[in-house]
FIVEX-859363 format. One line per 5 residues: number of its first residue (from 1); for each residue x negated, y, z of N, C-alpha, C. Coordinates in steps of 0.05 Angstrom, whole numbers. Layout:
NUM) X/Y/Z/X/Y/Z/X/Y/Z | ...
//
This chain:
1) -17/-24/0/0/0/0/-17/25/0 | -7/36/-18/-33/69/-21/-15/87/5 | -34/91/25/-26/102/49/-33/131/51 | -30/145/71/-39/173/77/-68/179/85 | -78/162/93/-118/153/90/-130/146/80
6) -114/145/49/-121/131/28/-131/155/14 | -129/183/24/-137/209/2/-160/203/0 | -171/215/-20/-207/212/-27/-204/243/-25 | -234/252/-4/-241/275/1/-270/281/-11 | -268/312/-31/-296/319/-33/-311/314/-15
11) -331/311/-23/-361/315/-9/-362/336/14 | -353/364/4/-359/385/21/-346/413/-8 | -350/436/11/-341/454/-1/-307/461/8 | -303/485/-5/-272/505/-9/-255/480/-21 | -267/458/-37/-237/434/-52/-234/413/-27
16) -259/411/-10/-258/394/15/-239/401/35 | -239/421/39/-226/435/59/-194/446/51 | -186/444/25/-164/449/21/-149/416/20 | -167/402/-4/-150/378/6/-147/365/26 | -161/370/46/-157/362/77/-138/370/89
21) -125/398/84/-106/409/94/-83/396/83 | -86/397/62/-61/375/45/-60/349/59 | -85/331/69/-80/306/77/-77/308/107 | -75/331/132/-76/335/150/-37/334/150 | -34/350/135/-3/356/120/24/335/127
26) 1/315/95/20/296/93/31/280/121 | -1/270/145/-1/257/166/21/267/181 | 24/290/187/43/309/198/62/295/195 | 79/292/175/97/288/166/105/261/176 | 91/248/190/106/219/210/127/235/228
31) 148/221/229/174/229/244/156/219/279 | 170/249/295/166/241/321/185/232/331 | 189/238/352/215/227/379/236/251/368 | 225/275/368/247/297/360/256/293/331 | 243/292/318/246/285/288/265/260/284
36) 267/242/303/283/217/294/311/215/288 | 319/228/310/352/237/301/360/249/282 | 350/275/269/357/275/250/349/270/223 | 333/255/223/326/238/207/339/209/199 | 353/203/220/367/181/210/397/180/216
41) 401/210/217/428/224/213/437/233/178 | 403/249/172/400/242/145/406/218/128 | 399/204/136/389/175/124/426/169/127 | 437/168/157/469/148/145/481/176/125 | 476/198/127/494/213/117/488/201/73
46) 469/204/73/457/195/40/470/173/27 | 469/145/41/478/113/41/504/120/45 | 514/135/67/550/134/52/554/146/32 | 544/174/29/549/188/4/549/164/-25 | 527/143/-19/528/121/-44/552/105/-42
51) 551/99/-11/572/77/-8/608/81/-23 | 615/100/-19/641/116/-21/644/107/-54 | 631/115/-66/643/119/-92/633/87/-100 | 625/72/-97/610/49/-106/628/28/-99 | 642/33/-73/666/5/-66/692/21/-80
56) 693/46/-76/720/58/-92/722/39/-119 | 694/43/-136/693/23/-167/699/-1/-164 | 675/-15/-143/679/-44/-141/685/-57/-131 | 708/-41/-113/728/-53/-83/759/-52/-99 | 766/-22/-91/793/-17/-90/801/-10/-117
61) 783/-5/-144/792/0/-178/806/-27/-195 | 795/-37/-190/799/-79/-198/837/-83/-195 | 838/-84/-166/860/-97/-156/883/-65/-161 | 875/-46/-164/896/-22/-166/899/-23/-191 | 884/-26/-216/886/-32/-242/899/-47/-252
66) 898/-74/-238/913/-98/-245/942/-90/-236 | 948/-75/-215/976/-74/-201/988/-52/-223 | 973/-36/-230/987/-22/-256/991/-32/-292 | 980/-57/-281/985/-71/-307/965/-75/-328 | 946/-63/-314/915/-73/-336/911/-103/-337
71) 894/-123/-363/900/-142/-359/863/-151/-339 | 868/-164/-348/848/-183/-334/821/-187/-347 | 819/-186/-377/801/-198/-390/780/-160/-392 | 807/-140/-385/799/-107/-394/785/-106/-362 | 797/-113/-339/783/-105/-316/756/-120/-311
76) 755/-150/-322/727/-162/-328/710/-135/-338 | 714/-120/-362/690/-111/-370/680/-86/-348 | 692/-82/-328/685/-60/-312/656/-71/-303 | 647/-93/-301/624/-104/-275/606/-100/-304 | 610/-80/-323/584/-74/-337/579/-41/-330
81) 594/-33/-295/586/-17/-289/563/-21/-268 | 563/-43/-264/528/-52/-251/506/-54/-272 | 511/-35/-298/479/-38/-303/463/-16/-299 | 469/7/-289/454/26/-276/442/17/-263 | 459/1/-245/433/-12/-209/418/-30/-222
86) 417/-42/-252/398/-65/-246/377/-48/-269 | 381/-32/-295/360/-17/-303/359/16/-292 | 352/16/-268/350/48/-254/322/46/-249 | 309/24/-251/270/20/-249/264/46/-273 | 283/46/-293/268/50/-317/259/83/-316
91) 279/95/-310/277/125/-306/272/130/-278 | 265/106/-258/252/118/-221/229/138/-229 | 207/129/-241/190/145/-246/192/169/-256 | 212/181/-258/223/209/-273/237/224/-252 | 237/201/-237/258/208/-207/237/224/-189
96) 206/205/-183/185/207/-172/177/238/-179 | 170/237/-204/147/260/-208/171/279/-214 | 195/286/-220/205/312/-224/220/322/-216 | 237/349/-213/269/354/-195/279/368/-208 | 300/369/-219/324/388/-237/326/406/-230
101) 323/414/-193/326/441/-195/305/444/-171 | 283/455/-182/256/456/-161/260/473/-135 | 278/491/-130/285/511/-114/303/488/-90 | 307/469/-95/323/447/-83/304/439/-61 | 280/441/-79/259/417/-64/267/396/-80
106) 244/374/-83/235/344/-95/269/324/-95 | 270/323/-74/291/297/-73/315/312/-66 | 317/328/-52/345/346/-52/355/359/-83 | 337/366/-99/339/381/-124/363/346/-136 | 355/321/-127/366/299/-147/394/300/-126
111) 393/292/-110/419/293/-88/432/302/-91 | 429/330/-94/451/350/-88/475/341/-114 | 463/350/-131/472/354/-156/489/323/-167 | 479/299/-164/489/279/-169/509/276/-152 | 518/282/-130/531/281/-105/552/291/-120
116) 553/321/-134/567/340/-140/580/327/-164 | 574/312/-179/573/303/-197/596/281/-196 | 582/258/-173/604/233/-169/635/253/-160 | 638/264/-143/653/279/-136/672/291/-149 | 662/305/-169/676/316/-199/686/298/-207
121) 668/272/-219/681/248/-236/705/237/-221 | 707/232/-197/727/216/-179/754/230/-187 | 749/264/-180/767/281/-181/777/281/-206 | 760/278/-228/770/284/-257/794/256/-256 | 784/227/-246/801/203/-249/827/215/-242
126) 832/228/-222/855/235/-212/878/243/-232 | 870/259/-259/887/273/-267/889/246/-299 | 876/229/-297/880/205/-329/892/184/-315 | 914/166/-327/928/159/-326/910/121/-319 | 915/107/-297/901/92/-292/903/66/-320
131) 921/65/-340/925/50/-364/906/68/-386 | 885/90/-388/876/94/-395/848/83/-389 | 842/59/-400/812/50/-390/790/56/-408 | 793/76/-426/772/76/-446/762/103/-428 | 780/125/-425/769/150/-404/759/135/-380
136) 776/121/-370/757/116/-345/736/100/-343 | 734/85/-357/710/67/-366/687/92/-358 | 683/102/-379/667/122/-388/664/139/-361 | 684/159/-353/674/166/-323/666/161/-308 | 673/128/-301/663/119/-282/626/110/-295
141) 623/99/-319/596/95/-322/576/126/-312 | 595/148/-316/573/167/-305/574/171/-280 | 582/160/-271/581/163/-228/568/142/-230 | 569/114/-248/549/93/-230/521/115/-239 | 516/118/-262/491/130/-265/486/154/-244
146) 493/172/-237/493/189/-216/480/178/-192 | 497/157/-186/496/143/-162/472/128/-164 | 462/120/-181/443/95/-186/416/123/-183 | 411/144/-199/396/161/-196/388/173/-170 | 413/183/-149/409/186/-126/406/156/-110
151) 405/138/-114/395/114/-92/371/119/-100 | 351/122/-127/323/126/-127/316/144/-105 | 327/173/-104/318/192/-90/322/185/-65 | 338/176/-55/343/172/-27/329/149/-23 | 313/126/-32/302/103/-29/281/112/-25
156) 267/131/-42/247/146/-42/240/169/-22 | 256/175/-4/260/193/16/255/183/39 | 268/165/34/264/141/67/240/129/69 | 232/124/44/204/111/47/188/130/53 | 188/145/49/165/160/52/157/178/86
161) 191/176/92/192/195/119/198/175/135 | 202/147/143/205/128/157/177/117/161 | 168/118/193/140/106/203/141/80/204 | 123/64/194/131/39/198/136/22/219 | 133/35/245/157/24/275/186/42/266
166) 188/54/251/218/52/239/234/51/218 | 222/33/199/235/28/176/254/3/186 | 251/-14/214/271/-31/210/298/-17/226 | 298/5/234/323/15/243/333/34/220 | 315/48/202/323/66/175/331/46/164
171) 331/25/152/344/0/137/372/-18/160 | 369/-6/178/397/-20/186/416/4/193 | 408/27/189/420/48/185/431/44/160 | 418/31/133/432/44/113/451/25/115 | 443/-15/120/459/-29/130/488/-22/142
176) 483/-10/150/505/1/171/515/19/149 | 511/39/138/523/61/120/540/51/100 | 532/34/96/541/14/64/570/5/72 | 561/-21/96/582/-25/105/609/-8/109 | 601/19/125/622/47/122/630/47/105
181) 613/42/78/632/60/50/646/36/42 | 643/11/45/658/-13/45/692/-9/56 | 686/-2/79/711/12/96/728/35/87 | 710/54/86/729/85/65/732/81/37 | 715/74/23/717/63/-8/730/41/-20
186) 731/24/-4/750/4/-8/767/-4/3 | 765/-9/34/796/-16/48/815/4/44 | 804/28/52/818/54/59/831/61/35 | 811/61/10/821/65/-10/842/52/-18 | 841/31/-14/868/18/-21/895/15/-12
191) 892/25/16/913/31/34/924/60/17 | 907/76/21/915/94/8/933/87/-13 | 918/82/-42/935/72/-65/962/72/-64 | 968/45/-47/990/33/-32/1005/58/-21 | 1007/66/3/1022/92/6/1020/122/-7
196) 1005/122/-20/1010/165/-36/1000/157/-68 | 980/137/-80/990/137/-111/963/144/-122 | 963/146/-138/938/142/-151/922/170/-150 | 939/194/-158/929/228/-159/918/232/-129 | 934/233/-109/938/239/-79/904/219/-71
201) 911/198/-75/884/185/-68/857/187/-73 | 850/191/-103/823/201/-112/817/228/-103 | 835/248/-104/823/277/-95/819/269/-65 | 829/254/-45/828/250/-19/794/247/-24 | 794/219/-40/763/202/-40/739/219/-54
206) 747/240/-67/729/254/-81/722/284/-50 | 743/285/-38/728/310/-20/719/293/-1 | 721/270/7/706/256/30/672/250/18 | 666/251/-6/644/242/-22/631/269/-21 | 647/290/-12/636/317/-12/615/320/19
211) 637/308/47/619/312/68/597/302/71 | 588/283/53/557/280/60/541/296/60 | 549/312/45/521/335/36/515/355/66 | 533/356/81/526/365/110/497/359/112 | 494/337/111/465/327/120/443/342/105
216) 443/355/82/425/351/66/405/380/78 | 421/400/91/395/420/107/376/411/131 | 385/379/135/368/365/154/349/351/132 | 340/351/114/324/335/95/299/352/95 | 282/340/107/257/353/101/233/346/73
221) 235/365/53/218/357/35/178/361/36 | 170/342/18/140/354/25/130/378/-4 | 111/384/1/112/406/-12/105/399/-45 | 108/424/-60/100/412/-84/59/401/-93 | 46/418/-71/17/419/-67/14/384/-55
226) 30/376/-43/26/351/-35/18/323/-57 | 45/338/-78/57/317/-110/29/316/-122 | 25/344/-125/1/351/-147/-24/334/-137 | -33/322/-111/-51/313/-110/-53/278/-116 | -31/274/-121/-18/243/-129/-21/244/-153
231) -34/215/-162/-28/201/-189/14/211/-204 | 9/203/-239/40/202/-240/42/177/-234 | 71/173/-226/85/153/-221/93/147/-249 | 94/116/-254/92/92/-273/96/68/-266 | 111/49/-282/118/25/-274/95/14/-270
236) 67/12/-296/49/4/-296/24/4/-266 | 38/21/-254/15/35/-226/30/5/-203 | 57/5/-205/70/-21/-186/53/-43/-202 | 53/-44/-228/47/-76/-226/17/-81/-227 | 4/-63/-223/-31/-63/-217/-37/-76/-191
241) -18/-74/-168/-32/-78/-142/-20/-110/-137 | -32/-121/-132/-29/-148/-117/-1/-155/-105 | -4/-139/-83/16/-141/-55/43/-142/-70 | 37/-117/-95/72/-108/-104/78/-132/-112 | 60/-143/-131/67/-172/-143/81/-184/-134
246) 62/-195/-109/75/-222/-93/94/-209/-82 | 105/-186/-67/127/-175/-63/159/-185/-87 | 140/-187/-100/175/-175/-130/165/-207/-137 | 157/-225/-130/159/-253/-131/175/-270/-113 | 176/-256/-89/191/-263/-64/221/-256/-71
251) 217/-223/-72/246/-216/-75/270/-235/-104 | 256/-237/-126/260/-259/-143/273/-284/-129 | 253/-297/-121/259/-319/-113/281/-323/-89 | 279/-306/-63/298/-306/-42/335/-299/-45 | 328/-295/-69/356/-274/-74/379/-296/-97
256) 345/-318/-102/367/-330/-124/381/-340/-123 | 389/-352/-102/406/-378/-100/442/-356/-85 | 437/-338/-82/459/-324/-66/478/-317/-81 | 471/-308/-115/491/-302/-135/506/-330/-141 | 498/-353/-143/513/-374/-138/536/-384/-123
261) 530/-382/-97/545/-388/-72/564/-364/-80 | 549/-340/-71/573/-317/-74/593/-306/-95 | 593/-318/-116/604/-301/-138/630/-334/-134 | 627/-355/-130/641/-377/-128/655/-384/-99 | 646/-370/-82/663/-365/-42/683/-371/-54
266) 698/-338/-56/732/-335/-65/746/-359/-70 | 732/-363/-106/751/-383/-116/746/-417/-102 | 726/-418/-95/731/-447/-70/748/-442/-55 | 743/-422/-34/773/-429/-19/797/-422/-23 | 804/-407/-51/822/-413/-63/831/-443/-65
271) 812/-460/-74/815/-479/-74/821/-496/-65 | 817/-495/-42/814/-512/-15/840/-509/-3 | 847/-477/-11/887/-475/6/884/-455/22 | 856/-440/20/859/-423/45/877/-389/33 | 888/-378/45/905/-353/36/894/-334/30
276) 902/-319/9/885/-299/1/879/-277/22 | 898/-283/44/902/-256/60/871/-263/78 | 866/-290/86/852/-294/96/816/-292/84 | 825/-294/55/802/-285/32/797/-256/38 | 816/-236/36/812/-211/37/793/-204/63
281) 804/-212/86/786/-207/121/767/-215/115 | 756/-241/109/728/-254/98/708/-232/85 | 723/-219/61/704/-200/43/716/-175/52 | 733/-160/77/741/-131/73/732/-130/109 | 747/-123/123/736/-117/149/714/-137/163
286) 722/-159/166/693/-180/167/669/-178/153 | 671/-173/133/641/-165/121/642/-132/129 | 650/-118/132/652/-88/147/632/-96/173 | 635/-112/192/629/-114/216/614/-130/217 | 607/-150/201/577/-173/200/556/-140/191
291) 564/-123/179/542/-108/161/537/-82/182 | 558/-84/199/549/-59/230/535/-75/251 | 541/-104/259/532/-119/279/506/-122/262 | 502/-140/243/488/-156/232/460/-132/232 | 463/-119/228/446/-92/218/426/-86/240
296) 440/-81/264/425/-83/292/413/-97/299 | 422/-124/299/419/-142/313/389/-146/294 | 385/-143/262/364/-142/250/342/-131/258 | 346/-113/279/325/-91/283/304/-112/307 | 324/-123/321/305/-134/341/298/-158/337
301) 307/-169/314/295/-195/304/268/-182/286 | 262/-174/272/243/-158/262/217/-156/286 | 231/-135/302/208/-130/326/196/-152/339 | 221/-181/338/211/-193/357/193/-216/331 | 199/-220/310/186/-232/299/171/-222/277
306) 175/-207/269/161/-195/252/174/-195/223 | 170/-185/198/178/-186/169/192/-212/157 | 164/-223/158/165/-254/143/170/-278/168 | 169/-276/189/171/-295/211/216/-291/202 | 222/-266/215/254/-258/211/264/-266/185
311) 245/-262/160/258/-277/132/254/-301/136 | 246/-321/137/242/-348/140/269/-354/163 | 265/-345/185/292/-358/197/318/-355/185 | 322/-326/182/346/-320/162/351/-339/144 | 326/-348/116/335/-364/94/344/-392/112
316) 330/-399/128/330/-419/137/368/-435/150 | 381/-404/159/398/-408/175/420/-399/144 | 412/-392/122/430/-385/102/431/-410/85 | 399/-434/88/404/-448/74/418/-462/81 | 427/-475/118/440/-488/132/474/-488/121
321) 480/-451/113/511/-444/107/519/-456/80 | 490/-454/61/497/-464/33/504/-493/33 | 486/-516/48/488/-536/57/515/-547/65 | 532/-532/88/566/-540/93/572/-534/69 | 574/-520/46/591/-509/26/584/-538/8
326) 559/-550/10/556/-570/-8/573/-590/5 | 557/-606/30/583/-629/50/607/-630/36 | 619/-598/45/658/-602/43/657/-601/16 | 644/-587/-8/650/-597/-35/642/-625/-47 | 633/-642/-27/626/-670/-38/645/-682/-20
331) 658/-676/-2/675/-693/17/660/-705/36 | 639/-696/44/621/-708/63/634/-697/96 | 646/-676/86/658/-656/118/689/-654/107 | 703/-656/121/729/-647/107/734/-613/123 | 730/-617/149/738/-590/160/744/-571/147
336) 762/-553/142/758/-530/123/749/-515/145 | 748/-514/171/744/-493/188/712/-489/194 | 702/-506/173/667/-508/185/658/-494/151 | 673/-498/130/658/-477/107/673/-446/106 | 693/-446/137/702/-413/132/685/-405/155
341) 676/-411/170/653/-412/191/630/-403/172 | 631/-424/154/599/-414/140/605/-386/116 | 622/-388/114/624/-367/93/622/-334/107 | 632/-335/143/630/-308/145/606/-313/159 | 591/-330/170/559/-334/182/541/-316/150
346) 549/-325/137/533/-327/114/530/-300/101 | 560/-287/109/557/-254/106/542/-243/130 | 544/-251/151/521/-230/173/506/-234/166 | 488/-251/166/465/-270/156/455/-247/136 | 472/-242/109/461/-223/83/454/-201/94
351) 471/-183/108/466/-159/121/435/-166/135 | 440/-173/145/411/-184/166/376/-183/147 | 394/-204/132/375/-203/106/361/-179/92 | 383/-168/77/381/-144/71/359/-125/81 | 371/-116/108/351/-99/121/320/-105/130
356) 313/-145/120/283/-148/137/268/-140/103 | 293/-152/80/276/-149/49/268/-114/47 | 285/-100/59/280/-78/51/259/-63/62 | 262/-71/80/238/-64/112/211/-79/87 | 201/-92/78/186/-114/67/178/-90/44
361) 211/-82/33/191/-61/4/188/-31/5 | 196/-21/37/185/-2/43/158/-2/50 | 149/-32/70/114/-37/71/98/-32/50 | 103/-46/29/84/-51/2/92/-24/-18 | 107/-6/-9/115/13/-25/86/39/-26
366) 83/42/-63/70/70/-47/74/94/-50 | 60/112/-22/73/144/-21/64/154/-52 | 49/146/-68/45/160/-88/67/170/-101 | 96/135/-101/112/138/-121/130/119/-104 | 144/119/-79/162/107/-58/190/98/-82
371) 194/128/-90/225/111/-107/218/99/-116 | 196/95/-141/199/74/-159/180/45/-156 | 171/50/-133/163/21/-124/182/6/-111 | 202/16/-100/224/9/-86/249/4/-97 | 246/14/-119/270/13/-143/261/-9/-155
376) 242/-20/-169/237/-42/-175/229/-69/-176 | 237/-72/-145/239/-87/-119/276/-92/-118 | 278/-72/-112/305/-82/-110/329/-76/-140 | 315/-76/-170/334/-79/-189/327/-102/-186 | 303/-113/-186/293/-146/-194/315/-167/-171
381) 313/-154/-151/337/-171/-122/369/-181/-142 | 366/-149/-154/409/-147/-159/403/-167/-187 | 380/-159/-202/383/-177/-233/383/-211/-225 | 369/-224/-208/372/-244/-206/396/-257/-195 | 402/-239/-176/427/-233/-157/451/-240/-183
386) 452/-227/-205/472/-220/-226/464/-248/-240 | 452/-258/-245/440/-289/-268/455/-304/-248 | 450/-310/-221/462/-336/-209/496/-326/-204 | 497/-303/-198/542/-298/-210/542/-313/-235 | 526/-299/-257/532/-307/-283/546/-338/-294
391) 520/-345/-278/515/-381/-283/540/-395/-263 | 544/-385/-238/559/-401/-214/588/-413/-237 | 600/-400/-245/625/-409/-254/619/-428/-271 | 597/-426/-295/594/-450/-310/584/-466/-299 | 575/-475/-280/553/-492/-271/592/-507/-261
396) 600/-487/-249/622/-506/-225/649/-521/-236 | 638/-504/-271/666/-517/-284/653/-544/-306 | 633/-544/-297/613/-572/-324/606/-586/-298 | 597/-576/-275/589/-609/-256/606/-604/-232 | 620/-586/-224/635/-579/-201/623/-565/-174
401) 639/-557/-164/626/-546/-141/605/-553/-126 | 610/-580/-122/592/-598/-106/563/-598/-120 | 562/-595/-147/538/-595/-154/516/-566/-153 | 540/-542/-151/533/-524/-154/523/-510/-122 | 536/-522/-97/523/-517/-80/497/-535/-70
406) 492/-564/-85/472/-567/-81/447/-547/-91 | 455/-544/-118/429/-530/-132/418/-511/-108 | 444/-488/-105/439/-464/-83/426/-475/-66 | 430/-492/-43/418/-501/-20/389/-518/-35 | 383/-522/-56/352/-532/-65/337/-499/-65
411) 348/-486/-79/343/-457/-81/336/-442/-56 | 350/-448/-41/350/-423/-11/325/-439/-2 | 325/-463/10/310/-480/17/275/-475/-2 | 277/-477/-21/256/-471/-34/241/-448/-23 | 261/-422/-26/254/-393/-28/244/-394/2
416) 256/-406/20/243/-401/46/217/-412/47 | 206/-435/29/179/-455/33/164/-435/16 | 165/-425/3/143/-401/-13/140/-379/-2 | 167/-371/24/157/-352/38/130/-349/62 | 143/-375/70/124/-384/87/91/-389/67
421) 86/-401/46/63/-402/43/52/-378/43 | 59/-355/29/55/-331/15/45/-317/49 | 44/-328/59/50/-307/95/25/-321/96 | 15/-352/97/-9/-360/102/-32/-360/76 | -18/-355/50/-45/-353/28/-50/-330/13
426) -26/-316/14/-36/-289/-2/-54/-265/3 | -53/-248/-8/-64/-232/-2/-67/-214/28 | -87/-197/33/-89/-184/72/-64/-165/63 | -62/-146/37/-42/-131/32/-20/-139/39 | -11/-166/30/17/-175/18/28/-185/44
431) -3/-198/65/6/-210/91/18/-182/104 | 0/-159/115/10/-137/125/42/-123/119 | 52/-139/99/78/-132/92/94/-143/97 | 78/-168/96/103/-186/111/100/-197/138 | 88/-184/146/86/-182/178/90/-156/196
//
């Protein structure tokens, strides 16, 4: 990780003494005891600002569409509003080195404005007719992009102003944030829907997307004299260093087997007889509350074990959940009450997860270029993440379920035995990250 002791200082002279001041600067810039609060007042205020408009799309738009009569095969093509999150690596580096409006400051100049932006778009939905899906299509692709642009900046914010004794509470903060917009963006949203209608509800959801920005005179930027003494930021600069490697080899591998299990939950226990109502609690306030508990409880598993010690148990205890899902799909367990057990274990579990991988690519991240080392860490998580959804349904409709939670549970199982080696053979870099 290119760190803040990592500056190279003249020899001597007026360039010695200025870049010193610059690297005396940057050091500064570790959050103290006073600094922490609002710093990670910042931090939940940012992650909801994402959260809000992101479950509004991929929570509460789906099932309000269909109730107005959109068909099924037209609301399928909405989930090609996740391709911002999985190509946003491409333009991080544009995120890194520049700001739209320099008077903003660095990462507030991207914030503000995209914020302003989702906000508008939500509001504009309000006044097109929800059977218009070619306008909304299109709107909504420019809030994921908005949105996908400000998670660079704010990924890139956190990394940089989070000490590494607190990136595992700034990552269960956002944990926690997400979850929130899960709650206002999607449950809420849909309650809404349901009582005041489609107009009444978006302008509601579009001025709540507005109070985030409260936070943003608590954002402390570094200066532009700081940027100038940094390399540009480039994809090519992440894949030079070792650590990132084996980093974005891990994240690959740990993540794969989850698009499987998860994109196929639902329709198993559809299957099985269980009620949708009971489907909904599973994925709407229960995953709300695995992702506020789960989040915490991450922080002191971390401390007490460290990066890669806390990933290894986690896969370990996720591969155990994939495992019941295989049993009761082979008839080995009949219980249904031991794979709805595993299905909401399996959501704390993610949350949990979540916050140790992220904690992992804020370590190996560097200050040169925080968003876009961190951005492409976690597009590589959602793209693999997106291949095993892809695959889960064909896999479950050519060998069946049963076959398809074996694969997963070979997969999780796997991903945990490479974590563990990588902790005893790789690199001192790659170890320090994951420890």
């Amino acid at each position: 990780m290119s760190g803040r002791a990592d500056l190279a200082l003249p020899a001597s002279g007026p360039e010695r003494d200025e870049v010193g001041k610059m690297a005396l600067t940057i050091q500064a810039d570790e959050p103290t005891d006073r600094r922490r609060g609002p710093l990670f007042a910042t931090l939940a205020g940012l992650y909801i600002a994402q959260g809000i408009p992101t479950y509004l799309i991929a929570a509460a738009l789906p099932p309000t569409l269909r109730a107005a009569g959109v068909s099924r095969s037209t609301i399928g093509l909405f989930s090609l509003l996740m391709l911002p999150l999985v190509l946003k690596f491409a333009w991080a580096p544009l995120v890194d080195r520049l700001s739209p409006i320099p008077r903003l400051g660095h990462r507030r100049g991207w914030v503000v404005p995209t914020q302003l932006l989702t906000a508008a778009g939500i509001a504009t939905m309000a006044f097109i007719q929800p059977t218009d899906i070619t306008a909304l299509f299109a709107i909504c692709m420019l809030i994921a992009l908005a949105m996908s642009t400000q998670d660079i900046a704010t990924d890139g914010y956190a990394t940089r102003r989070l000490s590494p004794g607190d990136r595992a509470a700034g990552n269960a903060i956002q944990g926690g944030s997400v979850a929130f917009g899960v709650v206002i963006g999607g449950t809420l949203s849909l309650i809404l829907f349901e009582h005041f209608g489609w107009q009444p509800t978006l302008l509601i959801v579009a001025a709540l997307c507005l109070m985030p920005l409260l936070v943003i005179p608590f954002m402390r930027e570094e200066e532009s004299g700081e940027r100038a003494i940094r390399p540009k930021p480039s994809l090519r600069a992440f894949f030079s260093r070792p650590e990132a490697r084996d980093v974005l080899v891990i994240a690959l591998l740990f993540r794969a087997s989850e698009g499987l299990v998860k994109a196929m939950e639902g329709p198993y226990l559809v299957d099985i007889g269980l009620p949708l109502s009971w489907i909904g609690y599973l994925s709407g306030f229960s995953a709300a509350t695995a992702g506020l508990v789960g989040s915490v409880i991450a922080i002191g598993l971390i401390k007490s074990q460290g990066n890669a010690r806390a990933l290894i148990s986690l896969g370990a205890l996720r591969t155990i959940c994939f495992a019941l899902f295989a049993f009761h799909a082979s008839g080995m367990v009949e219980q249904n009450e031991l794979v709805i057990g595993a299905a909401a274990f399996q959501t704390f579990i993610r949350y949990m997860e979540i916050v140790v991988l992220y904690s992992i690519y804020m370590s190996v991240a560097s200050t040169d270029q925080p968003g876009t080392d961190f951005t492409i860490l976690a597009c590589a998580q959602i793209l693999v993440y997106l291949i095993g959804s892809s695959l889960s349904g064909l896999i479950a409709d050519h060998a069946g379920y049963g076959t398809l939670f074996v694969v997963a549970t070979a997969l999780s199982g796997i991903a945990v035995f490479i974590v563990a080696r990588f902790l005893a053979s790789r690199s001192t870099e790659t170890t320090s990250a994951l420890t």
